[in-house]
Residue, then its C-alpha position, 0 to 999 in steps of 0.5 A: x868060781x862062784x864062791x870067788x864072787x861072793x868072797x870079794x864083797x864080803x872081804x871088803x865090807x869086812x875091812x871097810x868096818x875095821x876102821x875105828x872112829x877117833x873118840x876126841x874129848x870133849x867134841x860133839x859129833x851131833x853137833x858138829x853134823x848140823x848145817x851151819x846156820x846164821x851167826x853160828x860159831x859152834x863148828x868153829x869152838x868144836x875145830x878148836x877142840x880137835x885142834x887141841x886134841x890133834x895128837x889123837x887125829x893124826x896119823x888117821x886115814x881119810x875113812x876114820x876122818x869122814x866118820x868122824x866129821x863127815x863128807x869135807x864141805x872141798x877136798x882138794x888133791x895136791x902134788x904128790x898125791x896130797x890130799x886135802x880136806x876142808x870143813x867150812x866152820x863159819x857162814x859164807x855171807x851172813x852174820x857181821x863174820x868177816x873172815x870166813x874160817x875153814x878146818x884144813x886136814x893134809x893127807x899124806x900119799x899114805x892116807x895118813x893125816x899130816x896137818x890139821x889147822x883152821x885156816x882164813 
């Protein structure tokens, strides 16, 4: 029974560092984790550049997702157990930024990305 026990965790961490992180050319996963500062537009030119590769993010699940850009700044569950994820790329109240521009991924009831855009 004891073995049981410990058998449990060991195969979920196992299955937890399965999963691969997206390589995206040209995407700079160092830049992307810094908090969006005054007037910075650099989130927005790197959503850009996944938008360009979406091919490469598609069909992968929340886990290889948050790798890759981390906690989604709002995650929201739709109908039919759709799932979004919202990354805020521009800030909220500063700067002369008059559309606030966030990255949508829609994930399917498999887990699988579906849609990635950059939304108003």
């Amino acid at each position: 029974m004891k073995m049981k026990k410990l058998a449990i965790p060991f195969l979920a961490i196992l299955l937890s560092s399965c999963y691969s992180t997206p390589n995206i050319p040209g995407f700079d996963q160092e830049v992307w984790m810094v908090p969006i500062t005054y007037c910075d537009q650099s989130k927005l030119e790197l959503a850009k550049v996944l938008i360009d590769n979406k091919d490469q993010l598609l069909g992968e699940g929340q886990t290889q997702i948050k790798q890759l850009l981390g906690m989604p700044s709002e995650q929201e569950l739709y109908r039919r157990t759709e799932k979004f994820f919202y990354y805020n790329l521009t800030p909220g109240d500063t700067c002369d930024i008059q559309t606030i521009r966030r990255l949508s991924i829609r994930f399917d009831a498999l887990d699988r990305a579906k849609e990635i855009m950059i939304i108003e």
